[in-house]
C-alpha positions in Angstrom: 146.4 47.3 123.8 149.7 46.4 125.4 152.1 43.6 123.2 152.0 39.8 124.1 155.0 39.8 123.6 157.0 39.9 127.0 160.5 40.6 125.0 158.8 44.1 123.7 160.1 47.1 125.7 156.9 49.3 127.2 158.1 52.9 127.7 155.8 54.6 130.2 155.3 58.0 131.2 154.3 59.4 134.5 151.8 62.2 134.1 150.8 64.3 137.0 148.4 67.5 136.9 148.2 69.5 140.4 147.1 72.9 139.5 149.4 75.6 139.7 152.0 73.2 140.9 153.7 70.8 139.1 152.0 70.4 135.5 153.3 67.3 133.2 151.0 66.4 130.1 151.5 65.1 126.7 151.3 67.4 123.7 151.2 64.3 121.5 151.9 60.7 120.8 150.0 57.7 120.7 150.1 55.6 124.5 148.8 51.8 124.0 148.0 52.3 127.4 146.7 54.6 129.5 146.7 53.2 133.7 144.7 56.2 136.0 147.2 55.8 139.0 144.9 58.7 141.0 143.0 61.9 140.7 146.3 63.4 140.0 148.3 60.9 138.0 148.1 58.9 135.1 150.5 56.2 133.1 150.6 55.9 129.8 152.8 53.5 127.8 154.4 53.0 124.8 155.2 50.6 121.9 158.9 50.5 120.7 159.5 53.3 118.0 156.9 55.6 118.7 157.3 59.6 119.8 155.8 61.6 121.9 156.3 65.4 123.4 156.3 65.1 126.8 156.0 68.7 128.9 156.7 69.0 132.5 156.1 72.6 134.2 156.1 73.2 137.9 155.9 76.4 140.6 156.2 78.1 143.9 155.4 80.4 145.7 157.6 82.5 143.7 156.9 81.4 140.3 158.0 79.0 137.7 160.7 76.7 138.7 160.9 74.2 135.9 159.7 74.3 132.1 160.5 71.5 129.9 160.1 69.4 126.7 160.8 66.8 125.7 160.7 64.9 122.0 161.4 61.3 122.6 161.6 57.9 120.3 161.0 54.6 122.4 163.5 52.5 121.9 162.9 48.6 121.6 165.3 46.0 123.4 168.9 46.3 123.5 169.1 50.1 121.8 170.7 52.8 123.6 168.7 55.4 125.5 169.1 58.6 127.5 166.7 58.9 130.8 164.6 61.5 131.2 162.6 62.1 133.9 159.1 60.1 134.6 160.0 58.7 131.5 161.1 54.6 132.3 163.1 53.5 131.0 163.9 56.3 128.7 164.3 56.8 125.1 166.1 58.5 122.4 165.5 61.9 123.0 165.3 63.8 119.5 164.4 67.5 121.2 165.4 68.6 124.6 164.1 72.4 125.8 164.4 74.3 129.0 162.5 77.8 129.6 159.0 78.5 128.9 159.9 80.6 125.9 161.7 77.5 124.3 158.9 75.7 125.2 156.8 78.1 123.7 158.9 77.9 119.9 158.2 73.9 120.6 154.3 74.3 121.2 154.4 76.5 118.0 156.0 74.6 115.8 154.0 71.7 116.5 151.0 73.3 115.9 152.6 74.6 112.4 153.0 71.0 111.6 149.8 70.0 113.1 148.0 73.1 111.1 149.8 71.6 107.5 147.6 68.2 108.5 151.0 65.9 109.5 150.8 64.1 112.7 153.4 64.7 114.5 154.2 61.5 115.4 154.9 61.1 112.3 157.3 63.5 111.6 160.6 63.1 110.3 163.1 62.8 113.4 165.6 64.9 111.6 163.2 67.7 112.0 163.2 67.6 115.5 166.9 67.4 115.6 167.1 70.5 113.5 164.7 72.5 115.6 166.5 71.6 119.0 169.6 72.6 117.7 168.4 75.8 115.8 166.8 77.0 119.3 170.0 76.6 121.1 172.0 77.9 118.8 169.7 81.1 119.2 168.6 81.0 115.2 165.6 80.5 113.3 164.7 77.1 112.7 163.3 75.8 109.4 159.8 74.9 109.0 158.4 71.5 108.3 156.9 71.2 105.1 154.4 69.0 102.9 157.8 68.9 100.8 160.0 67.3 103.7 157.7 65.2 105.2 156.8 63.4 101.7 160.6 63.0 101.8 160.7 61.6 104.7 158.0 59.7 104.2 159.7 58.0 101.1 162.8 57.6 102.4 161.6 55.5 105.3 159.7 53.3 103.3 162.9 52.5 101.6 164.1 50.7 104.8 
């Protein structure tokens, strides 16, 4: 269900599947909306605050061109935001990874954190700060434990 409220930012995200082509899908997040543009794309959109992985793969002839993901926050009215692409308007991008390998440690560690029972919507965005940075720094990131999240789960309920 989309907001009444007209002053509400909607982030929406273009998905588009054309096999073997160009490949962008959600590996999570929670869309208040989902518009079928065609039999090959789809919007979906999204209240202020929310996250969502958003992967976008495509080929040639020759092979993979482009392998992404993408860990963004929508922002509400007024914040800051970095674009991304099929992403409108944007959002605060907490994780940012090129290559399928790197895409690959992403899809991992979200199923870690999906295997410990923790949405990961809900995770803490710290987390994904820490496991961008610890991939392009070429190191082994920390995993996301029932410890941390409880954490963070306590410490945002303090604001």
């Amino acid at each position: 269900m989309m907001p009444d409220d007209p002053s509400v930012l909607i982030t929406t995200v273009e998905l588009t599947w054309i096999e073997k082509q160009v490949e962008r899908w959600l590996r999570f997040g929670r869309p208040v909306a989902d518009t079928i543009l065609d039999r090959q794309r789809r919007m979906l959109s999204f209240a202020p605050g929310s996250v969502f992985a958003f992967v976008r793969w495509a080929a040639n002839e020759y092979g993979t061109v482009e392998s992404h993901i993408d860990i963004v926050r929508t922002v509400g009215s007024g914040e800051d935001y970095q674009t991304v692409p099929c992403v409108r308007p944007g959002g605060e991008v907490l994780l940012h990874q090129t290559s399928w390998p790197r895409v690959q440690r992403v899809l991992g560690a979200i199923d870690a954190i999906e295997a410990l029972d923790i949405d990961p919507t809900e995770v803490s965005p710290d987390y994904w700060r820490h496991l961008h940075h610890r991939l392009e720094a070429r190191q082994q990131p920390d995993p996301y434990t029932k410890a941390r999240h409880r954490a963070w789960l306590r410490r945002r309920a303090l604001h």
